[in-house]
C-alpha positions in Angstrom: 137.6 125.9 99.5 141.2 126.4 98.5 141.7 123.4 96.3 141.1 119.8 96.9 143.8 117.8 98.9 142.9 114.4 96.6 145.1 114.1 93.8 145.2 112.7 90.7 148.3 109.9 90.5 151.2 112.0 88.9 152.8 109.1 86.2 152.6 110.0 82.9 155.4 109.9 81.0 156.6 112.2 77.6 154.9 110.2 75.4 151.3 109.5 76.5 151.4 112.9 76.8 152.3 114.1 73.5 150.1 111.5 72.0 147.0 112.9 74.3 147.5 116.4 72.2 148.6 115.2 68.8 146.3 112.0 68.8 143.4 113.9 70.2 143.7 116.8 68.1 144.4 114.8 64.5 140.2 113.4 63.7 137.5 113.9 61.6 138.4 117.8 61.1 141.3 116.8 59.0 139.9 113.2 57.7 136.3 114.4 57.0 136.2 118.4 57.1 138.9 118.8 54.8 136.8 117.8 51.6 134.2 120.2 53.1 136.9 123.4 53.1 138.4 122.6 49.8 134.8 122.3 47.9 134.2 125.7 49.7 137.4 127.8 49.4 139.2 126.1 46.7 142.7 124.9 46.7 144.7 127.9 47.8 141.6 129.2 50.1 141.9 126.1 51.6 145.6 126.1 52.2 145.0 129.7 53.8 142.2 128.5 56.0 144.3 126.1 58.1 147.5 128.4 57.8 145.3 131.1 59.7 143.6 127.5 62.2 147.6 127.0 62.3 148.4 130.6 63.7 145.3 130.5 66.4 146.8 127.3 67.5 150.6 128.3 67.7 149.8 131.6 70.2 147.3 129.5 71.7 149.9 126.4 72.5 152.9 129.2 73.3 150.2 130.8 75.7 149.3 127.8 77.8 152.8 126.2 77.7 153.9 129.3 79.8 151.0 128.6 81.9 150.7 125.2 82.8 154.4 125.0 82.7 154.3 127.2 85.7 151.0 126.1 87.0 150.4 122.2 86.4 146.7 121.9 87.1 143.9 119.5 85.8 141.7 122.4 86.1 144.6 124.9 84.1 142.3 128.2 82.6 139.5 127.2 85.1 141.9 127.4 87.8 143.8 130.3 86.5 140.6 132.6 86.1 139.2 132.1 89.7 142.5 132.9 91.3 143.5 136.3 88.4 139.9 137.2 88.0 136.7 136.2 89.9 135.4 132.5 91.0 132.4 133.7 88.7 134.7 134.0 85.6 136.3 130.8 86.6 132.9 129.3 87.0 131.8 130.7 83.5 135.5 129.6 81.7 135.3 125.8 83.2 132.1 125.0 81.9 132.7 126.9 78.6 136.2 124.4 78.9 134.2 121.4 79.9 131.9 122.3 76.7 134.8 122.9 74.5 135.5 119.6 75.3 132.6 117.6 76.0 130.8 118.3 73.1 133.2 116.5 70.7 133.2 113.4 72.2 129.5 112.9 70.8 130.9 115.1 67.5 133.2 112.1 67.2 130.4 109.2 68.0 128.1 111.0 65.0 131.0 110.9 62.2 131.9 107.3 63.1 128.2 106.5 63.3 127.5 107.9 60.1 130.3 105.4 58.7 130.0 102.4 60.5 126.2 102.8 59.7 126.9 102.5 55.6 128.4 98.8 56.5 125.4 97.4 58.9 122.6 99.1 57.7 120.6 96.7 59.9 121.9 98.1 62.9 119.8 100.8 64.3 122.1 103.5 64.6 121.2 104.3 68.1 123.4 101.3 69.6 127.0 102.9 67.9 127.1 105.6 69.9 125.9 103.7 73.1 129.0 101.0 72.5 131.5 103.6 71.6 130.3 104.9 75.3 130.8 102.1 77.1 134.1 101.2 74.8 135.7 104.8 75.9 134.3 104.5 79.5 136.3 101.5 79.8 139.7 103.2 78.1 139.2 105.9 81.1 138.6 103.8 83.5 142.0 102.3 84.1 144.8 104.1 86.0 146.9 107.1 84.1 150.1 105.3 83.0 147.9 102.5 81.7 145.4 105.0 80.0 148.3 106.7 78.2 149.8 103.1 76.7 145.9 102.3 75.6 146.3 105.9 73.5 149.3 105.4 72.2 148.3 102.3 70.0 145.2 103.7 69.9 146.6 107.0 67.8 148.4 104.9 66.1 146.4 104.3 63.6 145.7 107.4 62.3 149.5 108.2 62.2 149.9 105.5 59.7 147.0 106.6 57.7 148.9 110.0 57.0 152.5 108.0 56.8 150.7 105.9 54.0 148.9 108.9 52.5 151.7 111.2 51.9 154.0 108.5 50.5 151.2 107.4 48.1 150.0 110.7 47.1 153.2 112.1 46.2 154.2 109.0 44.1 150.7 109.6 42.1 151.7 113.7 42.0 155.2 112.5 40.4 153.7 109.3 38.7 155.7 106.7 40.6 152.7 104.5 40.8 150.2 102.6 38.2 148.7 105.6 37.1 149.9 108.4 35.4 151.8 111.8 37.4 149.0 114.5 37.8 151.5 116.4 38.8 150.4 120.2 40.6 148.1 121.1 38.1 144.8 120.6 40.0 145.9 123.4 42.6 144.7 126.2 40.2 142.6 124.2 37.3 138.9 124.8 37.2 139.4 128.6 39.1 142.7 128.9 40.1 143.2 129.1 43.6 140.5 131.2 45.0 137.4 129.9 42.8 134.7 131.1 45.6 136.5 134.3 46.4 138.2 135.6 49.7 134.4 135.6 51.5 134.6 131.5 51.1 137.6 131.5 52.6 136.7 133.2 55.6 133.9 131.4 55.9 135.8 128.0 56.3 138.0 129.3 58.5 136.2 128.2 61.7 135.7 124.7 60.0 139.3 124.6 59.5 140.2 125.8 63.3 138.2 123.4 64.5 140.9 120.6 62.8 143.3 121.4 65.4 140.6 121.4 68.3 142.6 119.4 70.6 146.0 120.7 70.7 145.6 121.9 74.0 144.6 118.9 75.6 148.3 118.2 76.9 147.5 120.6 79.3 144.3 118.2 81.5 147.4 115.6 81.8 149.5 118.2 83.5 148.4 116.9 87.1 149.3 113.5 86.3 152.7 114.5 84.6 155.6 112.9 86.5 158.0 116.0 85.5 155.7 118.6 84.5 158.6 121.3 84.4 160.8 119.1 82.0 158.2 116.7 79.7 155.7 119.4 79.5 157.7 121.9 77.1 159.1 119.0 75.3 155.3 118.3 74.6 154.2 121.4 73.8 157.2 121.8 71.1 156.6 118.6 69.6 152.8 119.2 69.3 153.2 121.7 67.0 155.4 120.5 64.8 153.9 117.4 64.7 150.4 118.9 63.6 151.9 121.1 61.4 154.0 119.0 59.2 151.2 116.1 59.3 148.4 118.7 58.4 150.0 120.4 55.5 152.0 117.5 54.4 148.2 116.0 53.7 147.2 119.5 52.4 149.8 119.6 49.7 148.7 116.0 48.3 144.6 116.3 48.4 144.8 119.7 46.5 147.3 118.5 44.3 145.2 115.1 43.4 141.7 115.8 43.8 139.9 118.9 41.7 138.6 121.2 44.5 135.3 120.5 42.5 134.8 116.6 43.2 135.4 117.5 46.8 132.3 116.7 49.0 131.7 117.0 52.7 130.0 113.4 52.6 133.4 111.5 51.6 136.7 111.6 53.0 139.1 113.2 50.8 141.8 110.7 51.8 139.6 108.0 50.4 139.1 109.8 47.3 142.9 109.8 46.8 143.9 106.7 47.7 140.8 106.0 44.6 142.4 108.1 41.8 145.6 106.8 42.5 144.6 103.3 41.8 144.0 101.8 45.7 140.2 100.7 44.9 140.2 99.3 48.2 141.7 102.5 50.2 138.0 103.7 50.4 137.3 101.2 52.9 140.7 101.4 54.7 140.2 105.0 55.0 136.7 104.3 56.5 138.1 102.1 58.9 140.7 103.8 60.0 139.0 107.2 60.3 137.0 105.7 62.6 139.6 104.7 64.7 141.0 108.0 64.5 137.3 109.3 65.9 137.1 107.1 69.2 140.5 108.6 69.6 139.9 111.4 69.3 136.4 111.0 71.5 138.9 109.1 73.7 141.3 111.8 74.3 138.3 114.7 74.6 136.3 112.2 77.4 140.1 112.3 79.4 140.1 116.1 79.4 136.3 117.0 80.4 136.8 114.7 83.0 139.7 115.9 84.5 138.3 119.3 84.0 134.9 118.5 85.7 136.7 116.9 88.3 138.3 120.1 89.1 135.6 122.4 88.8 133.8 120.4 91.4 136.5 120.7 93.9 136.0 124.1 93.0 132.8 124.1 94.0 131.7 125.3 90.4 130.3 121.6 89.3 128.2 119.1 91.2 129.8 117.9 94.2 129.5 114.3 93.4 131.5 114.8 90.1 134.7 115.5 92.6 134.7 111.1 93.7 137.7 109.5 92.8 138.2 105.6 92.3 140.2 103.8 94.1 142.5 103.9 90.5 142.0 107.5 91.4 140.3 107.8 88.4 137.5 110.7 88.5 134.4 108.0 88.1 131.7 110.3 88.6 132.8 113.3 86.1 133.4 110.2 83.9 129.9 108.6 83.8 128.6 112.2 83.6 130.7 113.0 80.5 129.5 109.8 78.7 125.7 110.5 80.0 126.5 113.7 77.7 128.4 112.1 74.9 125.4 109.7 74.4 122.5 112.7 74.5 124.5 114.6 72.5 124.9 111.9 69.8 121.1 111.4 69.5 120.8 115.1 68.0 121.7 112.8 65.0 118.0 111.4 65.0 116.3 115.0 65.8 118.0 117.2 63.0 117.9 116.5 59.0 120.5 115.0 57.7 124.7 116.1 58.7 122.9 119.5 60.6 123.6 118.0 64.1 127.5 117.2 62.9 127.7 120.7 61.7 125.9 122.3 64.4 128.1 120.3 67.0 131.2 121.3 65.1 129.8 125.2 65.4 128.9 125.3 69.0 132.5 123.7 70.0 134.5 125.7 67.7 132.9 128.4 69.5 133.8 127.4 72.8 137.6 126.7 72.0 138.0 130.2 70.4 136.1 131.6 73.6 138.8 129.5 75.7 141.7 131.1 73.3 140.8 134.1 74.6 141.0 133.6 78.4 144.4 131.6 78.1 145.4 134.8 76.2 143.9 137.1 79.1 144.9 134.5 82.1 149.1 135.0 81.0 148.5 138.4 80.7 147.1 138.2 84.8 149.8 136.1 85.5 153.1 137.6 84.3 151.0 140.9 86.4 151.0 138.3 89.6 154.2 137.0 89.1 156.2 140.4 88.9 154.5 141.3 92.2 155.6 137.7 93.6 159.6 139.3 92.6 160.0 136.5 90.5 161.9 137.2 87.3 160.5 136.2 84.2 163.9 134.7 83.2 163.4 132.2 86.2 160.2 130.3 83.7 160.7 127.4 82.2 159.0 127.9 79.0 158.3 131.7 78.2 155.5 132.4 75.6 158.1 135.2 73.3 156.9 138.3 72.3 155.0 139.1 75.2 152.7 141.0 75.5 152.0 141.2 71.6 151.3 137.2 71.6 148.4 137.2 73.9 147.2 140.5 72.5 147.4 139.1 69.2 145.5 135.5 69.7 142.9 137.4 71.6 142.6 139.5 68.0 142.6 136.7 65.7 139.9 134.7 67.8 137.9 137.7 67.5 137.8 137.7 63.7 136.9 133.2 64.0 134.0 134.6 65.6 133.0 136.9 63.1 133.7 134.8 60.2 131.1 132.1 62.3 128.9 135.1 62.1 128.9 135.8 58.8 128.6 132.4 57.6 125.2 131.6 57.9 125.6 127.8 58.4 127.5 128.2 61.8 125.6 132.0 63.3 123.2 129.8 64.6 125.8 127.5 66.5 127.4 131.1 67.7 124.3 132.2 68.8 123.4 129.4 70.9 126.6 129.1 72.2 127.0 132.6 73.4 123.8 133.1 74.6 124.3 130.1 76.8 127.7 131.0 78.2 125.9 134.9 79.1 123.3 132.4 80.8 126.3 130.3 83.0 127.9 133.7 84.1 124.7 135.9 84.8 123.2 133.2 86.6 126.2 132.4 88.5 126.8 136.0 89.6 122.9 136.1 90.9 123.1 132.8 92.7 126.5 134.3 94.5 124.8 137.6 95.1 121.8 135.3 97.0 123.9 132.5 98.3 127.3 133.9 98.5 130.3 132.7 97.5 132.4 129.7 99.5 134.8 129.4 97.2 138.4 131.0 98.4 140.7 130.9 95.1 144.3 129.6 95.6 147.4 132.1 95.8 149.1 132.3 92.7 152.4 131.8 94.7 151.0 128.5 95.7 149.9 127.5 92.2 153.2 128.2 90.9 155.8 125.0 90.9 
């Protein structure tokens, strides 16, 4: 088939938008993971760690601007590699997208489980993740402009957090509070900077790409932008700068207030801070509000592997049924599917010893995203191919990734060394493993089933892709 002639409603404004890839991406990488990078790398390893997360994100976000920019499409790098490449690489990139994305919904439901469960011990912890389901089924449910308000207010929350956390931690750095100014001397105390060595570092990098899993999330709502050519780059822009200046801003005060040493991977370093600089009750807060910031995140992930499930099945490269749309046109199907997932998923929890499925989950996703990287970087370089041979001029694009062709060449290099730094650190070469072994799996057995079935699917024309 050449696409599918239902649409998704097209009425999402600037700001639902922006908060789908800055409140989707901000979660328990930054909340939770950063205690775990800083007790492994140290203060300046961990400052290096997201810097290099930071880099892989800015070529990956200039990459897919210029692409869904040009090609709004629910399915975007699904869509892309059927039409550049082969509707067996397209098959194999969607469900590595759909995993990218699917799997941190039930990340999410395990780190607020783990939380929530320290308050109602009574509770078997089972029921969390099955209420956080039906809770984020109903979010998606409702139509797109409506879905977008419900994320605004429900990102908000984790906005405030860091708001709060700056201005208190840099009163306690300068000792504008009750206690007294530790001032910057934690940063290289106990070690100096690098106190586990380079090798640490590069270790925690994945950990720390993982943090800004999400960013590219803005890209599932371009099908239900209302102005695609003019809110999208505005998003895109904004995205970035938001991450960076809320990521680093936090960066700057953890490492300055908390010893890398007291760091653990079983309490959030913003609790920890708000402790030492004399909130007793910011433990709690934090608690709370990370796991707000969780289901928001889990909120913002179920939007984008439903929308790209949705397309893959009109692609033929996902179960028909997945393709239904409600009369909200809200994909219901590749919904209930997606929270069928989110709940299996989340009871790994009760099969592996104690944070292993968290950290296995985290593994196997970060995986997929820097597997994605890649093909966004290889789908632009298709597509500037395509669109010189359309005799459109480059100049004519609304948002141009710069530097071509180094950017793409360059992302596709840096994702290769996140996957050998997963390999060398012995924690996530199982997640790697597993992960790649599955996605040889997807496109071997795809290619067989074509060679015995065939192959119905007929890609769109890039010319009628392009806005």
């Amino acid at each position: 088939m050449s696409g599918n002639t239902k649409e998704l409603n097209r009425s999402l404004k600037l700001l639902p938008i922006l908060m789908i890839g800055v409140g989707g991406t901000i979660g328990t990488g930054l909340f939770l993971g950063s205690g775990r990078i800083l007790n492994d790398a140290g203060p300046g390893g961990m400052v290096v760690a997201y810097a290099f997360g930071a880099l892989v994100m800015y070529l990956m976000m200039l990459i897919l601007g210029e692409l869904v920019t040009a090609m709004p499409n629910a399915g975007t790098v699904q869509v892309y590699t059927t039409e550049f490449i082969s509707p067996s690489v397209g098959f194999l990139v969607g469900w590595v997208r759909w995993i990218a994305y699917g799997i941190i919904v039930p990340v999410q439901f395990v780190a607020s489980t783990n939380i929530i469960g320290n308050y109602f011990p009574s509770v078997h912890p089972f029921v969390w993740p099955v209420l956080f389901a039906i809770l984020i089924f109903c979010l998606n449910m409702v139509p797109a402009e409506k879905y977008g308000l419900f994320n605004i207010w429900f990102s908000s929350f984790k906005f405030i957090l860091i708001i709060v956390f700056v201005l208190v931690g840099f009163a306690t750095i300068f000792g504008f509070g009750a206690v007294d100014a530790t001032g910057f001397g934690n940063i290289t105390n106990d070690g100096g900077l690098f106190p586990n060595g380079m090798v640490a570092v590069i270790m925690s990098m994945m950990t720390a790409a993982f943090a800004y899993s999400g960013a590219d999330l803005f890209a599932a709502s371009a099908s239900e932008s209302a102005n695609p050519e003019k809110d999208l780059p505005k998003a895109i822009n904004s995205t970035i700068i938001g991450l960076l200046v809320a990521y680093f801003a936090s960066i700057i005060v953890i490492i300055s207030i908390l010893p890398w040493t007291d760091a653990s991977v079983n309490y959030s370093p913003f609790a920890q801070v708000f402790v030492r600089s004399g909130i007793n009750a910011g433990f709690h807060i934090v608690n709370i509000i990370v796991i707000t910031s969780a289901l928001s995140s889990a909120n913002a992930f179920a939007y984008s592997a439903t929308r790209t499930l949705w397309s893959m099945a009109n692609y033929e490269q996902a179960p028909k049924f997945c393709s239904k749309l409600s009369k909200g046109k809200v994909p219901i199907n590749a919904l209930l599917f997606v929270m069928f997932f989110a709940i299996v998923g989340a009871a790994l929890r009760f099969l592996m010893p104690g944070g292993y499925a968290y950290l296995f989950l985290v593994g196997l996703t970060g995986s997929a995203n820097t597997v994605l990287y890649m093909f966004y970087a290889i789908s632009l370089l298709y597509f500037r191919k395509e669109y010189k041979k359309l005799g459109r001029d480059v100049k004519d694009l609304k948002f141009k990734s710069p530097l071509f062709p180094i950017t793409p060449i360059l992302s596709i290099i840096l994702c290769l060394v996140l996957l050998g730094g997963m390999y060398w650190n012995p924690a996530q070469r199982q997640s790697l493993i597993f992960g790649l072994a599955i996605y040889a799996t997807l496109y071997f057995g795809r290619v067989i089933y074509v060679k015995i079935k065939g192959d119905s699917v007929n890609p769109p024309k890039t010319e009628n892709l392009i806005v």
